[in-house]
Every structure is written in structure tokens, then in C-alpha cells.
Biopython code that builds the backbone (N, CA, C, O; Angstrom):
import numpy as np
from Bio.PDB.StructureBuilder import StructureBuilder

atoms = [
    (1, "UNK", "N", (78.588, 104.014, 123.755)),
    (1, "UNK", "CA", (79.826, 103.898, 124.513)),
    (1, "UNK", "C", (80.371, 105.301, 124.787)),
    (1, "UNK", "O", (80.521, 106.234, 123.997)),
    (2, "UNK", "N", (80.570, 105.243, 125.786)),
    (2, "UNK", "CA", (81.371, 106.737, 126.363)),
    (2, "UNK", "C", (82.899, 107.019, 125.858)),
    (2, "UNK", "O", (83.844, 106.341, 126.263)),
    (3, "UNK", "N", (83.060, 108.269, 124.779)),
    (3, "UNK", "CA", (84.154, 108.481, 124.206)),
    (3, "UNK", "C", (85.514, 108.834, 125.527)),
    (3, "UNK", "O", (86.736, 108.690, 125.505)),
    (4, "UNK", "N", (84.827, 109.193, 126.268)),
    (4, "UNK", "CA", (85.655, 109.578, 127.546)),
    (4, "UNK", "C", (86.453, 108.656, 128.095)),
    (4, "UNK", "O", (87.530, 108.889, 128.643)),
    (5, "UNK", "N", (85.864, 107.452, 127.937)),
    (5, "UNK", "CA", (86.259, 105.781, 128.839)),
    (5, "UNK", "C", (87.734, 105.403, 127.865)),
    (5, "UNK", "O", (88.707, 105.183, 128.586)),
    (6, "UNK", "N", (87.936, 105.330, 126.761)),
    (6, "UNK", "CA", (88.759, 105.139, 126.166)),
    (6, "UNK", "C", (89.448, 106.642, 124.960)),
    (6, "UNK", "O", (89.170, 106.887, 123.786)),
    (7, "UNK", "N", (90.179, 107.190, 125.717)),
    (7, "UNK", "CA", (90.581, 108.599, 125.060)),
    (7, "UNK", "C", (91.832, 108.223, 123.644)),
    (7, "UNK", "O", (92.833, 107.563, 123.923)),
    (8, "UNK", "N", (91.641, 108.641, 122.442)),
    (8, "UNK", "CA", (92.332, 108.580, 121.813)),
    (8, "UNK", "C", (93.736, 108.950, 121.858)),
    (8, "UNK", "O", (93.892, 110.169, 121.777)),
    (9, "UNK", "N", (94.688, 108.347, 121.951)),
    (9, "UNK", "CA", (96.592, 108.796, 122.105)),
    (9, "UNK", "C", (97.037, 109.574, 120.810)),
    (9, "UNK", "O", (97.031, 109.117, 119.667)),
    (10, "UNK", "N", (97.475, 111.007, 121.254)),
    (10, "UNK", "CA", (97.593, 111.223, 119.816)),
    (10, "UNK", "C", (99.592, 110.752, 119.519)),
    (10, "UNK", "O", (100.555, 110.556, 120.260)),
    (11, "UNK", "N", (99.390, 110.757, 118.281)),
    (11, "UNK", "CA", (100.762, 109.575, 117.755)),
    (11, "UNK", "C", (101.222, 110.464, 116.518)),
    (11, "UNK", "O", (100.609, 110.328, 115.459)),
    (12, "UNK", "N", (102.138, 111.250, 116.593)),
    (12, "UNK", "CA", (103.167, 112.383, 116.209)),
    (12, "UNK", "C", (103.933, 111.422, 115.079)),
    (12, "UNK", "O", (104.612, 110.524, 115.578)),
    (13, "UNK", "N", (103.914, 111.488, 113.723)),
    (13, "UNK", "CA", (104.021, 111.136, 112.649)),
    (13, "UNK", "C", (104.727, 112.287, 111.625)),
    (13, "UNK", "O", (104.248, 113.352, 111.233)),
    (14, "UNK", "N", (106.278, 111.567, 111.289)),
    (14, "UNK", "CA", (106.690, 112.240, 110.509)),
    (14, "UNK", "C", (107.097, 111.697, 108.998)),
    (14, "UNK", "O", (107.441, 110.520, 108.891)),
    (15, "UNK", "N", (107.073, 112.242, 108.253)),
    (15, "UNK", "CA", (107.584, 111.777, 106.634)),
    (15, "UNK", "C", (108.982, 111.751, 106.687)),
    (15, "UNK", "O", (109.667, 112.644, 107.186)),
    (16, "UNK", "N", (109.572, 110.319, 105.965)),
    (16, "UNK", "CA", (111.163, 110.603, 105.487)),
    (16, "UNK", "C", (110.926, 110.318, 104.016)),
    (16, "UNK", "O", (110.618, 109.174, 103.682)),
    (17, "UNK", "N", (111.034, 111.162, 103.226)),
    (17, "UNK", "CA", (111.128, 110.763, 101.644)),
    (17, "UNK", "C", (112.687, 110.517, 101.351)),
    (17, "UNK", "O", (113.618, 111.031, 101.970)),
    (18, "UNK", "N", (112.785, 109.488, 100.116)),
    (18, "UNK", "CA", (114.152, 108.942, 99.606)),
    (18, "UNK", "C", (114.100, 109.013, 98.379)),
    (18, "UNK", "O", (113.111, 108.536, 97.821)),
    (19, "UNK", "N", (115.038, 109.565, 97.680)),
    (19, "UNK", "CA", (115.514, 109.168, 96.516)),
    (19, "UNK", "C", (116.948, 108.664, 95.878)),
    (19, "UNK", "O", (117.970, 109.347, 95.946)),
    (20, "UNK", "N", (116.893, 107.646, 95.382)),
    (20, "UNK", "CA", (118.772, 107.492, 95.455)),
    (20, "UNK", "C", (119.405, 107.777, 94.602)),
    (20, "UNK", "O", (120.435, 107.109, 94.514)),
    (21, "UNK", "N", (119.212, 108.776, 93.611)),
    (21, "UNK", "CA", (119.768, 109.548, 93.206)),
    (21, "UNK", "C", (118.763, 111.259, 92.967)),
    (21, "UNK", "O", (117.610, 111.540, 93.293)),
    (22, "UNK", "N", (120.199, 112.363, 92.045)),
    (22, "UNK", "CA", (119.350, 113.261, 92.077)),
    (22, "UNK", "C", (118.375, 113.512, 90.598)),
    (22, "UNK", "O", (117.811, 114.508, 90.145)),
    (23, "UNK", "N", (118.492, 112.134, 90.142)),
    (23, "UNK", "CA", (117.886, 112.479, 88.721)),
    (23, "UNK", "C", (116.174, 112.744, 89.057)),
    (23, "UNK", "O", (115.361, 112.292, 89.862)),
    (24, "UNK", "N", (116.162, 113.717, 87.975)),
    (24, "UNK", "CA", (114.823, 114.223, 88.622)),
    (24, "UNK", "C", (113.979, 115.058, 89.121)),
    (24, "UNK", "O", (112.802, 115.347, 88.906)),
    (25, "UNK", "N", (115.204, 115.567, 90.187)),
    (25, "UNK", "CA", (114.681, 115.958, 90.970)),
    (25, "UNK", "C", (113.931, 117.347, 90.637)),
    (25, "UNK", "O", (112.831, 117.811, 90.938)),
    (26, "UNK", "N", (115.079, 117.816, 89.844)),
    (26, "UNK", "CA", (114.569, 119.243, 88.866)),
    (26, "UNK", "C", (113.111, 119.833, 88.179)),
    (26, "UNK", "O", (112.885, 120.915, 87.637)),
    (27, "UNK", "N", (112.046, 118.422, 88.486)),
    (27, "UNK", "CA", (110.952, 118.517, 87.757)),
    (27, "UNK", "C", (110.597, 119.040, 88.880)),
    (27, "UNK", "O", (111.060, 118.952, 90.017)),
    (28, "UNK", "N", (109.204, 119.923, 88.170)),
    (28, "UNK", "CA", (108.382, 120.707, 89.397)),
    (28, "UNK", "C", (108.042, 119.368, 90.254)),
    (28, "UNK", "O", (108.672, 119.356, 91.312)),
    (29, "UNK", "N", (107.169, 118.193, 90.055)),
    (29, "UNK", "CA", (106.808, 117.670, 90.558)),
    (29, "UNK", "C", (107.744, 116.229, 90.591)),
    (29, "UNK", "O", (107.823, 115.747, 89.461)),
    (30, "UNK", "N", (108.365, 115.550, 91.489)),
    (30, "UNK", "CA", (109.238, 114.126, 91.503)),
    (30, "UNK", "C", (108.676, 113.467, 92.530)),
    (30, "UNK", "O", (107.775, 113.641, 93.350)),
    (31, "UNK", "N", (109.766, 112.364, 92.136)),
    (31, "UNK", "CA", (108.809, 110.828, 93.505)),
    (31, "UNK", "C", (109.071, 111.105, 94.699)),
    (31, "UNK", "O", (108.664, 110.314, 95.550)),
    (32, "UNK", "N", (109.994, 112.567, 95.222)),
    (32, "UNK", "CA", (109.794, 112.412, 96.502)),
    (32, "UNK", "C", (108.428, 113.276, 96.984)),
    (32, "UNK", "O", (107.842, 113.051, 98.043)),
    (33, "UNK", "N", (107.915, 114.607, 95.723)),
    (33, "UNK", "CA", (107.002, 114.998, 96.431)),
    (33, "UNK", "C", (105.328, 113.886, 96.089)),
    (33, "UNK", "O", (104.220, 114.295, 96.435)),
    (34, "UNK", "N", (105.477, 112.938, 95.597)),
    (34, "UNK", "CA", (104.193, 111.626, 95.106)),
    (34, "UNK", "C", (104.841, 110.993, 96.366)),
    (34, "UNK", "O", (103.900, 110.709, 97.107)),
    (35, "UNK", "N", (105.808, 110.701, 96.851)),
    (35, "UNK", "CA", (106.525, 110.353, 98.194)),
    (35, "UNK", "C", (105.407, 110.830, 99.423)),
    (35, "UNK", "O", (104.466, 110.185, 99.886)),
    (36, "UNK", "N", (105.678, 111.612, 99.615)),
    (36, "UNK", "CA", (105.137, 112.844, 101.000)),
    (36, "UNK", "C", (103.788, 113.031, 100.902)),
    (36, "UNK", "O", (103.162, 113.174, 101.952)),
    (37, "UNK", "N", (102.907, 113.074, 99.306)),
    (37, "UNK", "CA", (101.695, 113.150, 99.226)),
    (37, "UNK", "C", (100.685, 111.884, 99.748)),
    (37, "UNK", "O", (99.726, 112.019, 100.508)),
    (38, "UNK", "N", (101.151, 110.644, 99.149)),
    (38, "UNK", "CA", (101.200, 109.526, 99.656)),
    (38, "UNK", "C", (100.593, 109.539, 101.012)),
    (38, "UNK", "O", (99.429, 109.488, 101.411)),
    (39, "UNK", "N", (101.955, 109.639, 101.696)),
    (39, "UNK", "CA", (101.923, 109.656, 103.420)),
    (39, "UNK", "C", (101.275, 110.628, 104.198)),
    (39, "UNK", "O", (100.807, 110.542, 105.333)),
    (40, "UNK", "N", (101.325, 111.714, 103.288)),
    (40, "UNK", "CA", (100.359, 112.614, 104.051)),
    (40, "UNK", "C", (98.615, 112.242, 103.661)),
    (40, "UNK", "O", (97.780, 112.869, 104.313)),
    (41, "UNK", "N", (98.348, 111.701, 103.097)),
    (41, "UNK", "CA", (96.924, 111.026, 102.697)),
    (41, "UNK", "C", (96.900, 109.982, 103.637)),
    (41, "UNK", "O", (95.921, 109.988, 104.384)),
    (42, "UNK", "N", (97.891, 108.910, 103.823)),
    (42, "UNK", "CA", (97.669, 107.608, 105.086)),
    (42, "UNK", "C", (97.234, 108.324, 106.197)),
    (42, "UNK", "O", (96.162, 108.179, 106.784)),
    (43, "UNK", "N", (98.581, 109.499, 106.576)),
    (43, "UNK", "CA", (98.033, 110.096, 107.702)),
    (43, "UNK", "C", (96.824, 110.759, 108.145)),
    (43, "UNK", "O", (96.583, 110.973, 109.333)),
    (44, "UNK", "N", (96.292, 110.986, 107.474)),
    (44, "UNK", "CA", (94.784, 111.596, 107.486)),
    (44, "UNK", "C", (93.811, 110.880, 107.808)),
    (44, "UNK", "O", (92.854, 110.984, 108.575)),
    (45, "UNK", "N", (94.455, 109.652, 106.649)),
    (45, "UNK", "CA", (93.286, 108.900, 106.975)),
    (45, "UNK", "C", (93.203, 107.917, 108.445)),
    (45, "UNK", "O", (92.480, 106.979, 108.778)),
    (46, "UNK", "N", (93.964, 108.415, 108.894)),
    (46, "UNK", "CA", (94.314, 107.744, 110.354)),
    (46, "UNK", "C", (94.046, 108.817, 111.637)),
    (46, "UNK", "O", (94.413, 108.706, 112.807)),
    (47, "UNK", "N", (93.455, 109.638, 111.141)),
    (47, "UNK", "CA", (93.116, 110.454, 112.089)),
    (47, "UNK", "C", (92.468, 110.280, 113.188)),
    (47, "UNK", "O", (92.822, 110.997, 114.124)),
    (48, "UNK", "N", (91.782, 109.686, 113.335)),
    (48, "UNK", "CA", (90.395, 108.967, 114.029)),
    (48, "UNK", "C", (91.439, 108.320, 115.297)),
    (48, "UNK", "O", (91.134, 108.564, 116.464)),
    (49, "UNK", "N", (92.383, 107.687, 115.061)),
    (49, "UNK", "CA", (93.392, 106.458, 115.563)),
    (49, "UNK", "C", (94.185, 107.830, 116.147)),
    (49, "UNK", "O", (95.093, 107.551, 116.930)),
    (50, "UNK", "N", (93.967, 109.385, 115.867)),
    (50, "UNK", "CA", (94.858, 109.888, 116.752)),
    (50, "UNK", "C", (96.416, 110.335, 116.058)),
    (50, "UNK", "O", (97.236, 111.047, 116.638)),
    (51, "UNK", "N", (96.543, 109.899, 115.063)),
    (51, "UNK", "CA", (97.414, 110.244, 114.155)),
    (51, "UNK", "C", (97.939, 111.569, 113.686)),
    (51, "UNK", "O", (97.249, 111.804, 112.693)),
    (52, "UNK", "N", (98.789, 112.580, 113.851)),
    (52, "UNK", "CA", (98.740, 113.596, 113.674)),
    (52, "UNK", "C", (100.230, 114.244, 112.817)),
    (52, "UNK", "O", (101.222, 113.853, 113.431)),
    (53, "UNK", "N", (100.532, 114.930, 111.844)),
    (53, "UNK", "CA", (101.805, 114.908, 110.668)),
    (53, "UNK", "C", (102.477, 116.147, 111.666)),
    (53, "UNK", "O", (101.956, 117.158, 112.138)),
    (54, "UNK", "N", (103.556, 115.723, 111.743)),
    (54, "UNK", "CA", (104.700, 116.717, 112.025)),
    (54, "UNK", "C", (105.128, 117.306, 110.723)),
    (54, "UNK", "O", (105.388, 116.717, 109.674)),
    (55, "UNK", "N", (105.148, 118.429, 110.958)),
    (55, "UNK", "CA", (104.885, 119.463, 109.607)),
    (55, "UNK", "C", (106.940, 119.734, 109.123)),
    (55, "UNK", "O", (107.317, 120.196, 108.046)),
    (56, "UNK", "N", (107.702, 119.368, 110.059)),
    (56, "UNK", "CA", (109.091, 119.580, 109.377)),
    (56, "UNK", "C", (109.441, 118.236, 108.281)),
    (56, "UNK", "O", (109.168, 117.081, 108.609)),
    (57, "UNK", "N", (109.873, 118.468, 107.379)),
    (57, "UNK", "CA", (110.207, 117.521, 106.769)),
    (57, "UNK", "C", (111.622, 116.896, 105.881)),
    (57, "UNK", "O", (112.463, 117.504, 105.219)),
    (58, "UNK", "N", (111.498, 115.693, 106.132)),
    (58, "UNK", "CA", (112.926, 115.101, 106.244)),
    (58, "UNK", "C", (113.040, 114.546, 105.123)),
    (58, "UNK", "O", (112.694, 113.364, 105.123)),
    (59, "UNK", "N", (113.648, 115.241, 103.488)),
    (59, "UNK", "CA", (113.671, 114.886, 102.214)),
    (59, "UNK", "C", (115.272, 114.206, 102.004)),
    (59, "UNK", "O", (116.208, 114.900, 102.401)),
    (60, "UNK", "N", (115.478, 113.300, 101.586)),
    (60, "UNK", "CA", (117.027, 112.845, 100.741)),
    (60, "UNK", "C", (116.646, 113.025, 99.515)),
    (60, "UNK", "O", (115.470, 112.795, 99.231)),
    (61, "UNK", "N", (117.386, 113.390, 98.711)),
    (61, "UNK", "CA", (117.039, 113.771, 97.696)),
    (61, "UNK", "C", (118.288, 113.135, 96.217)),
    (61, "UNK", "O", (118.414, 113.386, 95.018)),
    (62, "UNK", "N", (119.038, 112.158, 97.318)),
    (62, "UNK", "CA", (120.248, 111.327, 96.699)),
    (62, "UNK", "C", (121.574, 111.648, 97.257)),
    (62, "UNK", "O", (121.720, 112.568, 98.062)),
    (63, "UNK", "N", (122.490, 110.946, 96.866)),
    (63, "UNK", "CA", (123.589, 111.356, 96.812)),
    (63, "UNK", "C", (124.401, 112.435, 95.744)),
    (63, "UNK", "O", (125.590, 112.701, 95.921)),
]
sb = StructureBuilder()
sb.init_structure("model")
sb.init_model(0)
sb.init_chain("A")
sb.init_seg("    ")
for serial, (resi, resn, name, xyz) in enumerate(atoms, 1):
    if name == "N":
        sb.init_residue(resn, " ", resi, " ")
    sb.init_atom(name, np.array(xyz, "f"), 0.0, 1.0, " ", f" {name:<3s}", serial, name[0])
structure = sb.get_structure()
């Protein structure tokens, strides 16, 4: 099949990590950055589909 006939759309993907509070957050490593790692692994693996991570990122980190 001709890759040309059907061109992949690329699809601009960004992370919002949440946490609802700030306990935590202080550790080198917390659930928002197992958050972002996560999603940045889906996104990858969606590459093929055109998928591509917008590199600014949008952390809450609580109230």
C-alpha cells in the first residue's frame, strides 16, 4: 500500500498533571512527575498515529 495515499495527521498533544494538594510535592520525585512520565510513554507510543508532545507543560501542583 502506498504510504502517500493515506498521509498521517500529525495531532499536537499536551500533558496537564494534577495534584490536589501540595503534600509531596517536595520529594525529588511525586505523582505529578509518574503523572507526565506516564503520558509521555502513551505518547510515544502513538507515534505511528502521528502523535506528537508539546514540550510546555501544564503542572497543578494543588491548592
Amino acid at each position: 500500500m502506498d504510504q502517500r495515499a493515506n498521509p498521517v495527521r500529525r495531532q499536537r498533544c499536551a500533558i496537564y498533571t494534577r495534584k490536589s494538594s501540595e503534600e509531596g510535592l517536595e520529594q525529588e520525585f511525586n505523582s505529578l512527575h509518574a503523572q507526565r512520565e506516564a503520558c509521555e510513554a502513551y505518547i510515544a507510543s502513538q507515534r505511528s498515529e502521528g502523535w506528537v508532545l508539546v514540550r510546555d507543560q501544564y503542572d497543578d501542583g494543588g491548592i
